[in-house]
C-alpha positions as CSV (number, residue, x, y, z in Angstrom):
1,X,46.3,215.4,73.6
2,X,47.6,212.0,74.5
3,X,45.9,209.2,73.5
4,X,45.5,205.9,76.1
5,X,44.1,202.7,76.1
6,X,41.8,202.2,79.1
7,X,44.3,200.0,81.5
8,X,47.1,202.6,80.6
9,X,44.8,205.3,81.4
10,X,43.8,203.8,84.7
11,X,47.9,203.3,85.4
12,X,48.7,206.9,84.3
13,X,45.6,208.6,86.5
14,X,47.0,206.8,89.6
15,X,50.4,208.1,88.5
16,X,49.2,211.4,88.2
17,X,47.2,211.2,92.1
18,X,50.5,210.5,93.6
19,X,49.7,206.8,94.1
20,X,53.1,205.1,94.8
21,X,52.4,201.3,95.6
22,X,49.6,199.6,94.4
23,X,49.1,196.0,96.5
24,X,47.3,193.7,94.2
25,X,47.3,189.7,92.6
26,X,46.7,189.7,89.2
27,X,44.0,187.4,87.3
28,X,42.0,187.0,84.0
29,X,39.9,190.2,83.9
30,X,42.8,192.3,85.2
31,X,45.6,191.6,82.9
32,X,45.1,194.1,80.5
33,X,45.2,196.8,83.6
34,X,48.5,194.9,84.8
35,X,50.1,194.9,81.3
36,X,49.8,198.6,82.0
37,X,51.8,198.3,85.0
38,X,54.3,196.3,83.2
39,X,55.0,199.3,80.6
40,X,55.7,201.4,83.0
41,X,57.8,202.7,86.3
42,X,56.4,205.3,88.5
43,X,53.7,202.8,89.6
44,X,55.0,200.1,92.3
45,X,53.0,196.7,92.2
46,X,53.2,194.5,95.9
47,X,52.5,191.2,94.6
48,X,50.8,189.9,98.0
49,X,49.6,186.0,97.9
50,X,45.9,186.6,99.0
51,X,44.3,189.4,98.5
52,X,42.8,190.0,101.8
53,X,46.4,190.4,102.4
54,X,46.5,193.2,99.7
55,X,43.7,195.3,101.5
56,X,45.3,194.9,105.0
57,X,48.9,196.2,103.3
58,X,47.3,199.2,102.0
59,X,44.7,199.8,105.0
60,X,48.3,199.4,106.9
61,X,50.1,201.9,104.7
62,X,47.4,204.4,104.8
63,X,47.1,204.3,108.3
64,X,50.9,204.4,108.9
65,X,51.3,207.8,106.2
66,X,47.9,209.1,106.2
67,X,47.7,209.0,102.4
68,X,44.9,207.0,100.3
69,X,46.1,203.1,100.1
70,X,45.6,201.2,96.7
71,X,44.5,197.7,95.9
72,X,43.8,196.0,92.4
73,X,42.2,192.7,92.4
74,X,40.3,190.7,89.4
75,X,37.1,189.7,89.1
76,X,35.0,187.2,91.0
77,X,37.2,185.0,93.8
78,X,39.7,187.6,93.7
79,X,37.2,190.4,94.3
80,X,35.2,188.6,96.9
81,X,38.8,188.0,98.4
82,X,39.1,191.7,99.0
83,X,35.6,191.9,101.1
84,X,37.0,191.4,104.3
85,X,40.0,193.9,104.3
86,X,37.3,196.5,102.6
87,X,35.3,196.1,105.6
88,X,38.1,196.1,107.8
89,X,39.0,200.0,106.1
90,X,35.3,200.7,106.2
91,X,34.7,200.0,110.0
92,X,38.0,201.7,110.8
93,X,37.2,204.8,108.7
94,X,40.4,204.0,106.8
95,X,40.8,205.8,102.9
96,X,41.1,203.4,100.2
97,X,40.6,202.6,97.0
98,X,39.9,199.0,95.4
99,X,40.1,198.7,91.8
100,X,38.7,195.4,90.5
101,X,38.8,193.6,87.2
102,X,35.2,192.6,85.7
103,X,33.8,190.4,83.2
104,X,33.4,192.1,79.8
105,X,30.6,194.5,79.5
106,X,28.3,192.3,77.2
107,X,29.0,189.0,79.9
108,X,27.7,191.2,82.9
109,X,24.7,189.0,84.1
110,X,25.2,186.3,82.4
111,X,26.9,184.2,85.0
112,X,30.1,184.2,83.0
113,X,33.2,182.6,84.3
114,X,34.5,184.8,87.6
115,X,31.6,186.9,87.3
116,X,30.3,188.2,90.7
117,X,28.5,191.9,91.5
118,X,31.4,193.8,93.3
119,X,29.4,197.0,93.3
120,X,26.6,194.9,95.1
121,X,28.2,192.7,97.1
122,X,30.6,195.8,98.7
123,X,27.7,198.4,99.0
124,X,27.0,198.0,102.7
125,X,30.8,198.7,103.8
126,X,32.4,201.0,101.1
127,X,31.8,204.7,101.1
128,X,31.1,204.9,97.6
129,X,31.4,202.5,94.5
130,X,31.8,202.8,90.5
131,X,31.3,200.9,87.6
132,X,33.2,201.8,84.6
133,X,30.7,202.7,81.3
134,X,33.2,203.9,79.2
135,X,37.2,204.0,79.2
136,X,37.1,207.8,78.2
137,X,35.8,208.5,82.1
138,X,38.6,206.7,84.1
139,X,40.1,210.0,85.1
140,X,36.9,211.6,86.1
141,X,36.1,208.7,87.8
142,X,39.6,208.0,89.6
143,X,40.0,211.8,90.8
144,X,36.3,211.4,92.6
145,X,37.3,208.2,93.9
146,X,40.3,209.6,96.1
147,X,39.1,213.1,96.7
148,X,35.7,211.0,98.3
149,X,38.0,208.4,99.9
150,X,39.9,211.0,102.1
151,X,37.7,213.8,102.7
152,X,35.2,213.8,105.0
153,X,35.2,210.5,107.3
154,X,37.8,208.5,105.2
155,X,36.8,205.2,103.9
156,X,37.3,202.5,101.0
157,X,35.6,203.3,97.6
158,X,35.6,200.2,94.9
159,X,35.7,201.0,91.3
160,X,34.3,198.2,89.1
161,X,36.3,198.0,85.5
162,X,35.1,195.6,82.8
163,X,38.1,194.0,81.0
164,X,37.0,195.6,77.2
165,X,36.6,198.7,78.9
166,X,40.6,198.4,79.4
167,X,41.7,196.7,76.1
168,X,45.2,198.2,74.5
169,X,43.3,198.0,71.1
170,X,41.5,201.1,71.6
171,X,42.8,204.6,72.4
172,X,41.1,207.4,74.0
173,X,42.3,211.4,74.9
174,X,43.8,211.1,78.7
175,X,43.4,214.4,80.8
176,X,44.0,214.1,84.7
177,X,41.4,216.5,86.3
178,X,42.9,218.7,88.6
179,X,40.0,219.5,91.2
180,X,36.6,217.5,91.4
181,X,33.3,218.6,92.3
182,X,30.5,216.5,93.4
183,X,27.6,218.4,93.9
184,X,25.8,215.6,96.5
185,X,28.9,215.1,98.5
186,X,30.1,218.4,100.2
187,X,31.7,217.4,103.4
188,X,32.0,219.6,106.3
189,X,35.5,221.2,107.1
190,X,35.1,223.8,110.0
191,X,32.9,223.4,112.5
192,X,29.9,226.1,113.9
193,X,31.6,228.4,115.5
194,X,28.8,229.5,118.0
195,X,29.0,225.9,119.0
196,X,33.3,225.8,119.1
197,X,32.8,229.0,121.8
198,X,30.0,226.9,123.7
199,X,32.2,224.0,124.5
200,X,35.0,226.0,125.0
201,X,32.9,227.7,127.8
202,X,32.1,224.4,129.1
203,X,34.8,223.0,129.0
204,X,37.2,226.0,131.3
205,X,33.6,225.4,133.5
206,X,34.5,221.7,134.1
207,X,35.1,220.7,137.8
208,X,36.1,216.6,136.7
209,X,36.6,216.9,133.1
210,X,38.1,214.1,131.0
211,X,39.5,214.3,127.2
212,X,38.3,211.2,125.4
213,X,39.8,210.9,122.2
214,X,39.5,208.4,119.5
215,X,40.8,207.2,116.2
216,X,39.8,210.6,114.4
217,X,42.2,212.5,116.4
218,X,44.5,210.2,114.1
219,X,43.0,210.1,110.7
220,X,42.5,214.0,111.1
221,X,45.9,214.8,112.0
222,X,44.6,216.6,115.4
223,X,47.0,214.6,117.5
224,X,49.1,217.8,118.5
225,X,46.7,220.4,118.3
226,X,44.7,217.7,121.4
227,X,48.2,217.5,123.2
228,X,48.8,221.6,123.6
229,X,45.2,221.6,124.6
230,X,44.8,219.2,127.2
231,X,48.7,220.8,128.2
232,X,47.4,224.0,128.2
233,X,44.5,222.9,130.7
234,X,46.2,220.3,132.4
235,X,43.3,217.9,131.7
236,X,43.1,214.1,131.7
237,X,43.0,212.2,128.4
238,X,42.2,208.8,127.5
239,X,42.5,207.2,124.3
240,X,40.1,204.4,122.5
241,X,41.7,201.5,121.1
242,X,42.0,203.4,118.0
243,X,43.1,206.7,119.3
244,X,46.3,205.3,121.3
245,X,49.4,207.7,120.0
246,X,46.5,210.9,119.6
247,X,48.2,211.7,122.9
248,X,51.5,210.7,124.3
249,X,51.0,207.1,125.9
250,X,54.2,207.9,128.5
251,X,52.5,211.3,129.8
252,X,51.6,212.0,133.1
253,X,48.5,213.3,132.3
254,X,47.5,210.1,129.9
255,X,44.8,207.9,131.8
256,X,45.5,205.0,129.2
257,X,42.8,203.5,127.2
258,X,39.3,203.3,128.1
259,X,36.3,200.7,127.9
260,X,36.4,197.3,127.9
261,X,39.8,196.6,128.6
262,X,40.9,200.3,129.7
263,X,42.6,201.1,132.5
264,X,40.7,201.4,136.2
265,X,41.8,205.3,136.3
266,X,40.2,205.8,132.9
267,X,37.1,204.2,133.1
268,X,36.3,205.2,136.7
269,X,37.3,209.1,135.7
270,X,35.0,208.9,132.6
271,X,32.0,207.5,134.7
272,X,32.4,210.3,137.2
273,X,33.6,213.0,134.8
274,X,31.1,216.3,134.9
275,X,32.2,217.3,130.7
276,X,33.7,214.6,129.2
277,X,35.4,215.8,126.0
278,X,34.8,213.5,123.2
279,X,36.7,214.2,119.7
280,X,37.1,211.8,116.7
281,X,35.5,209.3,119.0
282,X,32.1,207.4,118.4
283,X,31.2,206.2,121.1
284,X,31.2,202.5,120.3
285,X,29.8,199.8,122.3
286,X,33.5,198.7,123.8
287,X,33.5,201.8,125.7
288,X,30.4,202.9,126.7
289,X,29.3,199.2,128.0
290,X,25.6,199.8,128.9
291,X,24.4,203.3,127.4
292,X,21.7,203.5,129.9
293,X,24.3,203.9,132.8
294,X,27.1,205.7,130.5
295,X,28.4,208.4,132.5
296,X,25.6,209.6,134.4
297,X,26.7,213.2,135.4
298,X,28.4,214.5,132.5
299,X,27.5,217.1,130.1
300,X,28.9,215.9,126.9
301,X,31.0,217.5,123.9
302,X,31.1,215.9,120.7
303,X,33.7,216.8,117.9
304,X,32.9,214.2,114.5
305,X,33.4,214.9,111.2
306,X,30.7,212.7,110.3
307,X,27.3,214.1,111.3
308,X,25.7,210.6,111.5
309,X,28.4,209.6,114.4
310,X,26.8,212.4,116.3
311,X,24.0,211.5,119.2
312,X,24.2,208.1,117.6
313,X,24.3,206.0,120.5
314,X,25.3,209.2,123.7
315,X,23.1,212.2,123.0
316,X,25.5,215.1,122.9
317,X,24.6,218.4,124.7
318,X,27.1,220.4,122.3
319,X,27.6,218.6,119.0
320,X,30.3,219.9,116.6
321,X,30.4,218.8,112.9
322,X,33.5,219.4,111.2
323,X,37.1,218.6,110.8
324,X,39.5,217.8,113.8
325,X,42.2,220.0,112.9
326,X,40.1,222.9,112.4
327,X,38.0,222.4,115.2
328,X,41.0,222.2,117.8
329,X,42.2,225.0,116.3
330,X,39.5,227.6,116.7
331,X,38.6,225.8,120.6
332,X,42.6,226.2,121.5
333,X,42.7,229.7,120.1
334,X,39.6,231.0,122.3
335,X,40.9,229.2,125.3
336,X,44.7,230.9,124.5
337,X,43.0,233.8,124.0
338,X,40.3,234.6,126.3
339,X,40.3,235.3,130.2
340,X,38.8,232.8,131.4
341,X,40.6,230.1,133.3
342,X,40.0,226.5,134.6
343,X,39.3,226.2,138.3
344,X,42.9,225.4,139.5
345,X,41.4,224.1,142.7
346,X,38.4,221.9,141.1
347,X,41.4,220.5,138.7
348,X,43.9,219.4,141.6
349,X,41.4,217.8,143.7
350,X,40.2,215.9,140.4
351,X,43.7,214.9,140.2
352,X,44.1,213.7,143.6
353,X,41.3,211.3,143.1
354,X,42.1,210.5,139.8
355,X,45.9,209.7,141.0
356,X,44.4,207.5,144.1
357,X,42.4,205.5,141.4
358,X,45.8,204.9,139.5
359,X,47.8,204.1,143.2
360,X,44.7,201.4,144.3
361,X,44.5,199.4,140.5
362,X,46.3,201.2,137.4
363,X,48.3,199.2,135.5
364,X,51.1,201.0,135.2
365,X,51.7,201.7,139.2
366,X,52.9,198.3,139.9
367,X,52.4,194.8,138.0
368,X,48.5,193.5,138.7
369,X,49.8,190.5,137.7
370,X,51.6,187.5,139.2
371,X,54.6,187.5,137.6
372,X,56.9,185.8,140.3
373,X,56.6,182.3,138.7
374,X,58.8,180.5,136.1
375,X,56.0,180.9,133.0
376,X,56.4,183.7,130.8
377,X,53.7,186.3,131.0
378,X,52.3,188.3,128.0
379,X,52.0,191.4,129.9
380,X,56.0,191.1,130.0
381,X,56.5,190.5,126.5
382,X,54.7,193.6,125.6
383,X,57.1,195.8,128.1
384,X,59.8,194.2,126.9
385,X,59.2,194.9,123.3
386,X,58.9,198.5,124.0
387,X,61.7,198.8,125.9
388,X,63.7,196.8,123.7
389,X,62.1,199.0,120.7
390,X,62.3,202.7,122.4
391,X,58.8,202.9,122.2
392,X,59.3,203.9,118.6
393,X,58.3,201.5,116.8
394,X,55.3,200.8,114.3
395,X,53.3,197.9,115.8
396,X,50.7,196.4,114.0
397,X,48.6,193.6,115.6
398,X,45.8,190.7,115.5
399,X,43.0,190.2,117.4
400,X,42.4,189.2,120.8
401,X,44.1,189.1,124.0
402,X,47.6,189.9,122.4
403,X,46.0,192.5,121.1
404,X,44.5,194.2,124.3
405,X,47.9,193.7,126.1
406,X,49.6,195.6,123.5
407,X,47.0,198.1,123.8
408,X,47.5,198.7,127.4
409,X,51.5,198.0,127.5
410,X,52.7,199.4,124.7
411,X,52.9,203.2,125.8
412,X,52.8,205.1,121.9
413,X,54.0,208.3,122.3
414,X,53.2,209.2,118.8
415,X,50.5,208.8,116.5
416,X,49.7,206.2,113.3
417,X,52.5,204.4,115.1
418,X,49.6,201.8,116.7
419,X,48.1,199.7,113.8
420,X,45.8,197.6,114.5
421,X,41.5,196.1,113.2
422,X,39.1,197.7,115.9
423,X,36.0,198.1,114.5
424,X,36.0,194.6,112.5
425,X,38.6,192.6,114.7
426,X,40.2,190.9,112.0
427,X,41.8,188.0,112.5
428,X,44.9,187.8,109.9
429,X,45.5,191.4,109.6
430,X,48.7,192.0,112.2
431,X,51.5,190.0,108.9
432,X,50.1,192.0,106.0
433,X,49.5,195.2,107.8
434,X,53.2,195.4,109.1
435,X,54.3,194.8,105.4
436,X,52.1,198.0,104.5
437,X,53.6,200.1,107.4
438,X,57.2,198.7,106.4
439,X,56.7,199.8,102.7
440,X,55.6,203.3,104.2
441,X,58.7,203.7,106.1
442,X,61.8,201.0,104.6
443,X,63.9,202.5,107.8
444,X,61.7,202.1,110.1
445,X,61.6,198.8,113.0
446,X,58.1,197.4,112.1
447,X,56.7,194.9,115.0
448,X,53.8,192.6,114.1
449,X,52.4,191.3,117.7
450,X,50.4,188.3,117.1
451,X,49.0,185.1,118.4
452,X,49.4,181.3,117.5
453,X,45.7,181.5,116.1
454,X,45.5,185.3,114.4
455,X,48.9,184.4,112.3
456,X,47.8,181.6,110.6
457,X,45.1,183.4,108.9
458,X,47.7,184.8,106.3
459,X,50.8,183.0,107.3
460,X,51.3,182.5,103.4
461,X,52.8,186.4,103.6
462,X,55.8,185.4,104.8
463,X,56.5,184.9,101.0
464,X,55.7,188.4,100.0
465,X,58.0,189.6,102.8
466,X,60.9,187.6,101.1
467,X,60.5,188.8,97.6
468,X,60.1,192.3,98.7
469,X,62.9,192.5,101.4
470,X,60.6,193.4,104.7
471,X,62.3,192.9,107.7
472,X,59.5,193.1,110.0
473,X,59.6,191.1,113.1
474,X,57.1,189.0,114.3
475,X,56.2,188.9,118.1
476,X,54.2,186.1,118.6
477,X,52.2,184.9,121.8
478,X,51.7,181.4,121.7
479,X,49.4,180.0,124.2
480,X,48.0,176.9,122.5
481,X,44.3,178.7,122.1
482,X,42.4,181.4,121.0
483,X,43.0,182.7,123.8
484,X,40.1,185.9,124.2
485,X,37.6,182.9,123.2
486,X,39.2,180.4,125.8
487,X,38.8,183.9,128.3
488,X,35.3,184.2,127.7
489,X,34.8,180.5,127.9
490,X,36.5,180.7,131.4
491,X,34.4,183.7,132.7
492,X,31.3,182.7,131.2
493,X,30.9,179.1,130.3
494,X,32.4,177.1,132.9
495,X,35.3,176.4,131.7
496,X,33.8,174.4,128.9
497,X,37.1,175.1,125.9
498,X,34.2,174.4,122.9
499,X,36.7,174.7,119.4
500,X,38.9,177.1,121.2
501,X,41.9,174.4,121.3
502,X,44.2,173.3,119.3
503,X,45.6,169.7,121.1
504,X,48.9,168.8,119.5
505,X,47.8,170.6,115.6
506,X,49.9,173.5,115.9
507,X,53.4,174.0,113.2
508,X,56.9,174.4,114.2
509,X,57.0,178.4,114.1
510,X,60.8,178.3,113.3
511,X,60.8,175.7,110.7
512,X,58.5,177.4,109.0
513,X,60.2,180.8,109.3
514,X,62.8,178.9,107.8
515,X,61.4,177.3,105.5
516,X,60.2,180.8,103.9
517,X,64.0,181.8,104.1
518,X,63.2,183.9,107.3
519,X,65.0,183.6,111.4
520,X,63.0,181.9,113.8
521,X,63.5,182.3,117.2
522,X,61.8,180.3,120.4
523,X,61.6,182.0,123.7
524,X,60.1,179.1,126.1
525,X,62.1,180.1,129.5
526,X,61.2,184.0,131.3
527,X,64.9,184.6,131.6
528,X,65.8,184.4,128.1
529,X,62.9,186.7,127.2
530,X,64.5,190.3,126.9
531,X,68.6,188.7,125.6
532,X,66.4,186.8,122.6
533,X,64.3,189.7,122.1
534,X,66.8,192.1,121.5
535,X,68.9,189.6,119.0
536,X,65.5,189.2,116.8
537,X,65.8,193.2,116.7
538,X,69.2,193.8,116.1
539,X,68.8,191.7,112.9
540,X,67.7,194.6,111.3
541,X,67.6,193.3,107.5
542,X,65.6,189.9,108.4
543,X,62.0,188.8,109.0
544,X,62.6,187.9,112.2
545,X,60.0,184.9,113.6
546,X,60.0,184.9,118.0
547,X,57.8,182.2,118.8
548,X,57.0,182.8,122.5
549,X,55.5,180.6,125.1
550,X,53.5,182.2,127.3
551,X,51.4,181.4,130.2
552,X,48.3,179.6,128.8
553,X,46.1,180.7,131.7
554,X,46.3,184.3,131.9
555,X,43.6,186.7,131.1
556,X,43.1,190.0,130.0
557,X,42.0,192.5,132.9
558,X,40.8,195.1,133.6
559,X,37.8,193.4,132.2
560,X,34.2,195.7,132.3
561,X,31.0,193.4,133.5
562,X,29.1,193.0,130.6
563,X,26.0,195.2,130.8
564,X,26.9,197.3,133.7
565,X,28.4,201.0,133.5
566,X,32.0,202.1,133.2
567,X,33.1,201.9,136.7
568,X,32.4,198.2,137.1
569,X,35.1,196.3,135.7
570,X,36.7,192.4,136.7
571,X,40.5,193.3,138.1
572,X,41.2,189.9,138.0
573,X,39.9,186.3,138.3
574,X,38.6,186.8,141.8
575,X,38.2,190.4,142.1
576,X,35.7,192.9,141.0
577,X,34.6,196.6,141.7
């Protein structure tokens, strides 16, 4: 049997999961663990220059391939560095696994230089965690870590490794396990099948139904098995922020996103839906607005993985536990195969309604906003970009009002193409995670849609992106503020702009592409908007840097009124339902 040291064990058992890139920045306790790396080739190291930055790539890449992402920090600074992109994974129900350096095993407690409680200060928003006790249980402890971070609902799982524990002094026997067994953590897989033929009953029943899917349709690889079902039905479907791509955003029979910012047709055919459909969704509060007057008619199907996401916040009246995939499969099988059909009728009057609701306010009918001036608006830029793209592109994003107009403009027509923090909002994560969905696919045309606030966070990637050769392109929508605060401030405060402004503070964008070795581009007149856009992409071996101005006033709509139901949403500045 081979004999290792610890850090070469640790190397070899990613190795031997199939780990290809590991996104990391190297430090004290962890340079035994990257001398490993040095002595060897299968293992890729992404030498990011933060590393939150190294969490966001491998969230990104994850998301983008549906494999398990891989970060290795060191102790301390560089762990506690890590927290936000773990929670980022953790809220998003993304699988990965963070490996970080720690103190020697005699110095734990002792306040020792760099020194901080990973395990402890990570527990609320991992999955699971470790603490190495002995090099001769890496494997073991590796194997458990990816097998818990994918099954199930995914998430991140730390593993805590004292820097003795990896010294090149001291060899142990290496075996990779093959298979794992945890005896407290058996996931379910397929679902109750007494249940699967109960919503399927309810479901060909439905008179207004409406297919709400969310970012489990995704992770669970459902996304085709939902789009022959909803075919075969000819139901509606809308998509959470998360779930946009789980159905084909250019579809007929796509409502476009729901809840906060959804579309008028979606949210008014969820609050008057009679069985609303809801897989790999969880009902989160920037949907369901006030759960007292959430969808008052409906009898509800749930489809989770996770048991806990069930009757959490909407009691369901048929909850399903299990896997996506499988539980499509059985439901699409018994409707395929059974007699009973959907009441064609019932279905073409829903869709008469549902088609009026799209005719009086959908976004996609006509432009709801003004657009006849000389200012460039966002909404534009996001068109733009997809036509200029095909609609095929990855696009990761920030947070805030960029964000939601990608969300509603960007039609994805596939899934883990739309890459973006929903559960945390994470400011900073749009530059990293496009360099994790560009290392997933090198041929691919990466976008990164940001803001003049949200980039900044992590500009200092613009580095990695050089040494690494990323030509992602940035899209960014500069309008002097944060804008989603300077929104809220407008709709709810007066007008009074408290910290949400930057006077005259803000960098040269190009320059500072530039500077980094990058293109920079400046888009400041409507008319240039679509010729410049398509240069930055046809630069397809640069980082390419389009610093757009856009109107500073505009908000995002629709907009739901904060502690109302679905149906009653701001359409713009002056108008409401």
């Amino acid at each position: 049997m081979e004999m290792l040291s610890g850090g070469d064990m640790l190397i070899r058992s990613l190795r031997d999961e199939g780990v290809k890139y590991l996104f990391g920045y190297p430090g004290g306790a962890a340079l035994h663990i990257y001398d490993a790396i040095f002595r060897q080739q299968d293992v890729q190291h992404i030498l990011v220059r933060h590393e939150q930055a190294a969490t966001h790539a491998a969230d990104a890449y994850s998301r983008a391939t549906g494999e398990v992402g891989t970060v290795l920090v060191t102790s301390g600074p560089g762990a506690t560095n890590a927290i936000t992109g773990i929670a980022t994974a953790y809220m998003d129900s993304i699988p990965m696994v963070v490996i970080s350096g720690q103190v020697m095993s005699h110095l734990i407690g002792e306040d020792a230089f760099q020194e901080t409680d990973m395990v402890g200060i990570s527990r609320p928003i991992v999955k699971h965690s470790f603490m190495i006790k002995h090099p001769s249980e890496i494997p073991e402890v590796v194997k458990k870590a990816y097998y818990i971070a994918r099954t199930g609902r995914p998430g991140p799982v730390v593993i805590d490794v004292p820097k003795d524990l990896t010294s090149p002094f001291e060899t142990f026997p290496y075996e990779y396990p093959e298979k794992v067994k945890i005896r407290s953590y058996t996931p379910a897989t397929r679902g109750h099948a007494g249940q699967i033929k109960k919503a399927a009953q309810l479901l060909l029943e439905a008179r207004r139904p409406v297919i709400y899917a969310g970012g489990g349709v995704v992770q669970g690889n459902g996304s085709e098995l939902l789009t022959d079902l909803a075919k075969k039905l000819n139901y509606p479907v809308t998509n959470t922020l998360m779930g946009l791509g789980a159905y084909p955003g250019s579809d007929k029979q796509f409502l476009g996103m729901l809840g906060m910012h959804g579309t008028y047709e979606a949210n008014m055919a969820m609050h008057h839906a009679d069985v609303i459909f809801a897989v790999g969704a969880r009902f989160d509060d920037r949907v369901t607005n006030a759960v007292k007057q959430f969808c008052p008619n409906a009898k509800i199907i749930h489809v989770d993985v996770d048991p806990a996401s069930i009757s959490k916040t909407v009691t369901a009246d048929i909850p399903i536990v299990g896997s996506v995939e499988s539980v499509l499969s059985e439901m699409l099988a018994l409707i395929l195969e059974g007699d009973d059909k959907p009441d064609e009728g019932a279905i073409a009057s829903w869709w008469t309604q549902i088609n009026e609701w799209r005719e009086r306010h959908g976004l996609y009918t006509a432009p709801r906003y003004d657009n006849s001036g000389e200012k460039i608006m966002p909404q534009d830029v996001i068109k733009t970009l997809h036509e200029v793209t095909g609609g095929d592109a990855y696009v990761t994003s920030d947070v805030g009002q960029h964000q939601m107009f990608t969300a509603q403009y960007y039609l994805f027509d596939k899934p883990r193409r739309w890459i973006n923090s929903g559960g945390l909002g994470t400011m900073g994560f749009g530059l990293p995670a496009a360099m994790g969905a560009q290392m997933a696919d090198r041929d691919a045309v990466v976008a990164c849609v940001t803001g003049e606030g949200s980039i900044q966070m992590c500009i200092q990637e613009l580095s990695t992106c050089t040494q690494y050769h990323l030509p992602i392109k940035i899209i960014c929508l500069n309008n002097q503020a944060l804008g989603m605060v300077r929104q809220w401030q407008d709709m709810q405060y007066s007008s009074r702009y408290s910290e949400s402004l930057y006077e005259d503070s803000l960098p040269d964008f190009v320059k500072l592409a530039e500077s980094y070795g990058h293109v920079g581009i400046r888009v400041t007149k409507k008319e240039e908007l679509k010729a410049k856009m398509e240069e930055c992409f046809a630069m397809k071996d640069r980082v390419v840097f389009m610093d757009i101005s856009v109107d500073t006033s505009e908000h995002v709509y629709p907009m739901q009124v904060a502690g109302a139901a679905m149906r009653d949403m701001w359409l713009s500045k002056t108008e409401r339902t």
